[in-house]
N, CA, C and O of each residue as an XYZ file, in Angstrom:
400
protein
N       0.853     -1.180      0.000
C       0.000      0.000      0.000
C       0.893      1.235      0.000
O       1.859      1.374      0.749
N       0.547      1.981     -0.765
C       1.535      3.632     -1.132
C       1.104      4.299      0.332
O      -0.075      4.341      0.683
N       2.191      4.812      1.140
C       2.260      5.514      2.018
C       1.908      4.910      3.271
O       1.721      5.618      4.260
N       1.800      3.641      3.314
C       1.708      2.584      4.567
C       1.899      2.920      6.010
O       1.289      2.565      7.018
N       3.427      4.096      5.725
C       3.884      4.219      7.030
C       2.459      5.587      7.422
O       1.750      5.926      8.369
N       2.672      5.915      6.195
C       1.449      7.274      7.300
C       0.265      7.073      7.122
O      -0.351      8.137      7.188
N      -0.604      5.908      6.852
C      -1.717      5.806      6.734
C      -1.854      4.348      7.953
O      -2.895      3.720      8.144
N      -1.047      4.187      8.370
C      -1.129      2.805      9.543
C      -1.457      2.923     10.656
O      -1.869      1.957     11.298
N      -1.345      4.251     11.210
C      -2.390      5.100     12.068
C      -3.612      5.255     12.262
O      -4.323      5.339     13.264
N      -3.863      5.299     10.547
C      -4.973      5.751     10.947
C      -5.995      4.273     10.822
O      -7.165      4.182     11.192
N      -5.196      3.257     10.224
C      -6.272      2.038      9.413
C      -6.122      1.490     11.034
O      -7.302      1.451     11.380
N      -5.216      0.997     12.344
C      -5.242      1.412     13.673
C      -6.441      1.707     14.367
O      -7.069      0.926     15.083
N      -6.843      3.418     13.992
C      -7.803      3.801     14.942
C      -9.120      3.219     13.741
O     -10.211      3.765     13.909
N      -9.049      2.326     12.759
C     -10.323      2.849     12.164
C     -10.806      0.913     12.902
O     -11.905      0.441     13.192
N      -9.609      0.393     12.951
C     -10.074     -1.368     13.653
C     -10.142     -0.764     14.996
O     -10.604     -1.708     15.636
N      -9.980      0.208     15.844
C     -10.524     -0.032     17.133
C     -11.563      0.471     16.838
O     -12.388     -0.200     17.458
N     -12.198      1.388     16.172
C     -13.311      1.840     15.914
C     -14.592      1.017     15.841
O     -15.716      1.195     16.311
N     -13.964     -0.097     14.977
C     -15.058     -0.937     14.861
C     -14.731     -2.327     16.075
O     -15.378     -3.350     16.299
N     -13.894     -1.982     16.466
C     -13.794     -3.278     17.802
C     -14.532     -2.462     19.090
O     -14.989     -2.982     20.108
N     -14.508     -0.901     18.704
C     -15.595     -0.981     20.153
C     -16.878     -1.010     19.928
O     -17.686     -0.878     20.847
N     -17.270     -1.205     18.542
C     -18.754     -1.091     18.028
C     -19.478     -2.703     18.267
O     -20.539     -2.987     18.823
N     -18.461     -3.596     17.618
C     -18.656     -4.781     17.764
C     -17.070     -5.693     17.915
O     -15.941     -5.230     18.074
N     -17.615     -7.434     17.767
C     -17.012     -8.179     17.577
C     -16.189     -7.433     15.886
O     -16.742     -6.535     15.250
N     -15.266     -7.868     15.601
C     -14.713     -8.070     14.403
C     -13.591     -8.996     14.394
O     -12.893     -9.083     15.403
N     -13.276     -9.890     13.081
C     -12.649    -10.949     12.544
C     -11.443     -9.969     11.574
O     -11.424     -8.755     11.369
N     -10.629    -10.909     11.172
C      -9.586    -10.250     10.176
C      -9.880    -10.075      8.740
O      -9.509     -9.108      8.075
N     -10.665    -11.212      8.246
C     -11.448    -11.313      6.881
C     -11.910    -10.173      7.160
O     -11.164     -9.272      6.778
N     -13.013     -9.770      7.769
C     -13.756     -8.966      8.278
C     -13.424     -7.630      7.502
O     -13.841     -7.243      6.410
N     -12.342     -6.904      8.603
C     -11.585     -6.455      8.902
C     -10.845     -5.839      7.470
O     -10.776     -4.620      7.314
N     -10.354     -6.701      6.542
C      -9.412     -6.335      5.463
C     -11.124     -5.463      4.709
O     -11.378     -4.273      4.526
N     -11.881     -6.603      4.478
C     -13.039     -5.959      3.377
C     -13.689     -4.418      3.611
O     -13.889     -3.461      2.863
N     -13.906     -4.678      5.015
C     -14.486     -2.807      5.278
C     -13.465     -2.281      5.485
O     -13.657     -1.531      6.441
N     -11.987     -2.183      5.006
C     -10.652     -1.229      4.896
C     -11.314     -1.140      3.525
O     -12.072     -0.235      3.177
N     -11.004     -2.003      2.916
C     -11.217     -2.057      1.711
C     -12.245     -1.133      1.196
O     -11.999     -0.091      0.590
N     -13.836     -1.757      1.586
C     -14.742     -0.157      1.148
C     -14.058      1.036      2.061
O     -14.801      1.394      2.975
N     -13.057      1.578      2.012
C     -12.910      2.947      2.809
C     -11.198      3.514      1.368
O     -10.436      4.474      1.257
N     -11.416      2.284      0.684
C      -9.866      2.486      0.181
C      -8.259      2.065      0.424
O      -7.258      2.329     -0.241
N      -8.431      1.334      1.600
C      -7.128      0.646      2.103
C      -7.373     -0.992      1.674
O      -8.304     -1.767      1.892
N      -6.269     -1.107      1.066
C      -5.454     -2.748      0.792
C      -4.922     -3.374      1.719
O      -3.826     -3.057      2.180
N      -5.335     -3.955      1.963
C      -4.215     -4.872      3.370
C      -4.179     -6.123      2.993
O      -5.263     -6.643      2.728
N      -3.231     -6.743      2.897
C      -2.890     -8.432      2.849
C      -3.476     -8.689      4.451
O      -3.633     -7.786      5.272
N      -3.794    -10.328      4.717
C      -3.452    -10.396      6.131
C      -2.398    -10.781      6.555
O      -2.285    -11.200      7.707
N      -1.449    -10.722      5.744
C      -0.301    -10.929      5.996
C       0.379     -9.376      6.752
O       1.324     -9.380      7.541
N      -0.313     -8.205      6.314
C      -0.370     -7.217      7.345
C      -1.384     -7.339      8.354
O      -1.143     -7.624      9.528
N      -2.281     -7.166      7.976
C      -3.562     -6.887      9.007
C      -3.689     -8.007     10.334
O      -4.452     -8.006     11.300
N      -2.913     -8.676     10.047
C      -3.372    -10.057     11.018
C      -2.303     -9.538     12.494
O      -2.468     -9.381     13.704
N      -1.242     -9.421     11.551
C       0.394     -8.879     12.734
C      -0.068     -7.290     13.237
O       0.522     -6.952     14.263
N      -0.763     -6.543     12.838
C      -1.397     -5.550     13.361
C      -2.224     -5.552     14.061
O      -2.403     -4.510     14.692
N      -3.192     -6.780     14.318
C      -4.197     -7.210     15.105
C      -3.565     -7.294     16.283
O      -3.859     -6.483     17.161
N      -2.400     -8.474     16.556
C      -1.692     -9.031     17.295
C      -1.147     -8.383     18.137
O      -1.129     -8.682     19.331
N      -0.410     -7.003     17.430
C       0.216     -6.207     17.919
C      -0.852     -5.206     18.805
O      -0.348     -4.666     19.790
N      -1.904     -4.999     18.598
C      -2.603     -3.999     19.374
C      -3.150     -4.815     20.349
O      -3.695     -4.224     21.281
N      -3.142     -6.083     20.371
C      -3.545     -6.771     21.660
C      -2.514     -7.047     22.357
O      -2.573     -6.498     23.458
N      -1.435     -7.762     22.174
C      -0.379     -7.097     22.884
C      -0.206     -6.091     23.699
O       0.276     -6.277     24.817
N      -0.517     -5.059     23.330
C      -0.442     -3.346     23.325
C      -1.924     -3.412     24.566
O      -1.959     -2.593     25.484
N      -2.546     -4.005     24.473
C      -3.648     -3.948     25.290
C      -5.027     -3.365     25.034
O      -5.983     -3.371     25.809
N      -4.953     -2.818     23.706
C      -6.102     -1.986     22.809
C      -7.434     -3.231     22.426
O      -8.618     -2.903     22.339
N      -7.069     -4.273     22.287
C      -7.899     -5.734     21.904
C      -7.958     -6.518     23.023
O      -7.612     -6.531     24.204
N      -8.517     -7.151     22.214
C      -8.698     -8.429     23.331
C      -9.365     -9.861     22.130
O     -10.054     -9.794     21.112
N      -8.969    -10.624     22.610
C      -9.063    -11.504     21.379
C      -9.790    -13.258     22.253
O      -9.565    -13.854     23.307
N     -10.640    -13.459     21.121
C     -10.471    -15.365     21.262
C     -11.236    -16.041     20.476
O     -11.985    -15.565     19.623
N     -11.045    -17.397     20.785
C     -11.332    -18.318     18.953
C     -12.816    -18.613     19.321
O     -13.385    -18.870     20.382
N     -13.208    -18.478     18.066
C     -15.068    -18.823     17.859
C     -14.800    -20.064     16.902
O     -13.992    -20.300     16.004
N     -15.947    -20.814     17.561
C     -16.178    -22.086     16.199
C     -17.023    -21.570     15.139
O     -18.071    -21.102     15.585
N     -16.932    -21.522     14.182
C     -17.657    -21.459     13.389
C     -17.916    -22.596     11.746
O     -17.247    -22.903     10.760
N     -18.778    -22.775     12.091
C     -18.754    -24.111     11.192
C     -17.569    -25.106     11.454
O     -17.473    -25.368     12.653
N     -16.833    -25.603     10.827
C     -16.102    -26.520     10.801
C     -14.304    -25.734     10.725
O     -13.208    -26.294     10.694
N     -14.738    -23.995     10.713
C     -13.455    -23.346     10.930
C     -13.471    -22.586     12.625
O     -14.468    -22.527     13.344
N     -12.532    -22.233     12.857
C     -12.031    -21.410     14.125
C     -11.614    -20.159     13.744
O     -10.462    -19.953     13.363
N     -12.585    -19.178     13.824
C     -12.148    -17.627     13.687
C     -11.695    -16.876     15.235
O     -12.239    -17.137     16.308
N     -10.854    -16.144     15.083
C     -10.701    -15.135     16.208
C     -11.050    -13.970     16.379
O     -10.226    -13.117     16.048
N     -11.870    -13.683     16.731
C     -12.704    -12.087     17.237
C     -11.966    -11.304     18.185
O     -11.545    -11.619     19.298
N     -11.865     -9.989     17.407
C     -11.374     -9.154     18.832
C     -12.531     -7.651     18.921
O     -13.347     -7.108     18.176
N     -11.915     -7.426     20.480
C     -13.176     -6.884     21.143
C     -12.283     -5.751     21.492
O     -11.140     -6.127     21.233
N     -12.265     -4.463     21.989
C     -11.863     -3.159     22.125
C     -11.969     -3.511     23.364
O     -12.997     -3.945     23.883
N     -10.300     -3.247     24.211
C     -10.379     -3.474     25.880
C     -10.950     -1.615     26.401
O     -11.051     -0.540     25.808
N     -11.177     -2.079     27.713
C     -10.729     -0.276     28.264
C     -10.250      0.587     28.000
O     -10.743      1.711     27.903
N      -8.602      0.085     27.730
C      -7.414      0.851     27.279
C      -8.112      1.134     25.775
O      -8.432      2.322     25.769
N      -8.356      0.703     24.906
C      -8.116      0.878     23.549
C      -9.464      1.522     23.697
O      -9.234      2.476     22.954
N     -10.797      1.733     24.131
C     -11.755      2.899     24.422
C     -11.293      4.165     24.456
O     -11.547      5.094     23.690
N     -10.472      4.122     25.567
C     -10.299      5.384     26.116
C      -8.884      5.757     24.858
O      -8.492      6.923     24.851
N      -8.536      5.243     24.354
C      -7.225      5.799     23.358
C      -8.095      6.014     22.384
O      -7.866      7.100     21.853
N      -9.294      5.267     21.762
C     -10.136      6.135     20.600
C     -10.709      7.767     21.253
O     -10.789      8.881     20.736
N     -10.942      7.383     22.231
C     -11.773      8.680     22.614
C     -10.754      9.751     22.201
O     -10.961     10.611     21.346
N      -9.550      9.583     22.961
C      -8.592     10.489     22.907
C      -7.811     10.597     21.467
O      -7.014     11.522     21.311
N      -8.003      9.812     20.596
C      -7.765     10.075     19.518
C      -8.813     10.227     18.219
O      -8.766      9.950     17.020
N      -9.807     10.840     19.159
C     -11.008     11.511     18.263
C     -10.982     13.141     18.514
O     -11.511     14.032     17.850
N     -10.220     13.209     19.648
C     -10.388     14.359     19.988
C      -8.920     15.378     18.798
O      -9.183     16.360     18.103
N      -7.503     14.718     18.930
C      -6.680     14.931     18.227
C      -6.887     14.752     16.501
O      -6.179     15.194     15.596
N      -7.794     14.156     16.453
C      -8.421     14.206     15.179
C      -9.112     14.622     14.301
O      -8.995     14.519     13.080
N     -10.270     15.378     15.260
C     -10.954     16.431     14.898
C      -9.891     18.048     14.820
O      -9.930     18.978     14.014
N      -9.040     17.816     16.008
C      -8.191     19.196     15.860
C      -7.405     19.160     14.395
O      -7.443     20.145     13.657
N      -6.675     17.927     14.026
C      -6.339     17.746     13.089
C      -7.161     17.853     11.292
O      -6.653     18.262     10.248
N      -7.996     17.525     11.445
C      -9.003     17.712     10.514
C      -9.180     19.841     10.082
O      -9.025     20.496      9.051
N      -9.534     20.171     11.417
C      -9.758     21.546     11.661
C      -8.341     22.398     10.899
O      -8.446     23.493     10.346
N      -7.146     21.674     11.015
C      -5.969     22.687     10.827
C      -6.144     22.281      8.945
O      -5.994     23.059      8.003
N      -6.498     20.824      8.914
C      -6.186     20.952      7.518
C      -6.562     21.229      6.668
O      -5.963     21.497      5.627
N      -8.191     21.243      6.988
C      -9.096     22.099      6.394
C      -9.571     23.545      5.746
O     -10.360     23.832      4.846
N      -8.610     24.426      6.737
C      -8.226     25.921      6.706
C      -7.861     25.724      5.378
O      -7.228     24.669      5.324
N      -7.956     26.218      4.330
C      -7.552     26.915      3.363
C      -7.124     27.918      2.892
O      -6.899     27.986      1.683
């Protein structure tokens, strides 16, 4: 993906976004990047998952589903309160770039 490093931020806040709305999967996950304009292999998206649960932003565990095992992650505390706070830096951000 062209410009990866500065758009990885934001594809970041846009999966906690939807991890505090609901459950979300990685399949999931790549397709609604996708309607927004971002490409992700899961060969990214999966190690980015990983990494924000790690990080403590997720929270993760395996669902049966049919005859496969998906993993759902869920938006912890921590990763709430870091969207909040990075809605707020976001809107300021929006505001400066907008000025014309």
């Amino acid at each position: 993906m062209e410009h990866q490093d500065l758009l990885s931020g934001l594809i970041r806040l846009h999966v906690l976004h939807h991890a505090v709305e609901d459950e979300v999967y990685g399949q999931w996950m790549i397709e609604e990047l996708g309607r927004h304009g971002y490409r992700l292999s899961a060969g990214t998206l999966y190690p980015m998952l990983r990494s924000m649960e790690k990080k403590g932003y997720l929270t993760s565990e395996e669902r049966h589903v049919g005859r496969s095992i998906r993993r759902v992650y869920r938006a912890t505390p921590l990763g709430r309160d870091a969207l909040e706070m990075a809605r707020g830096k976001v809107r300021e951000l929006i505001g400066e770039m907008m000025q014309l």
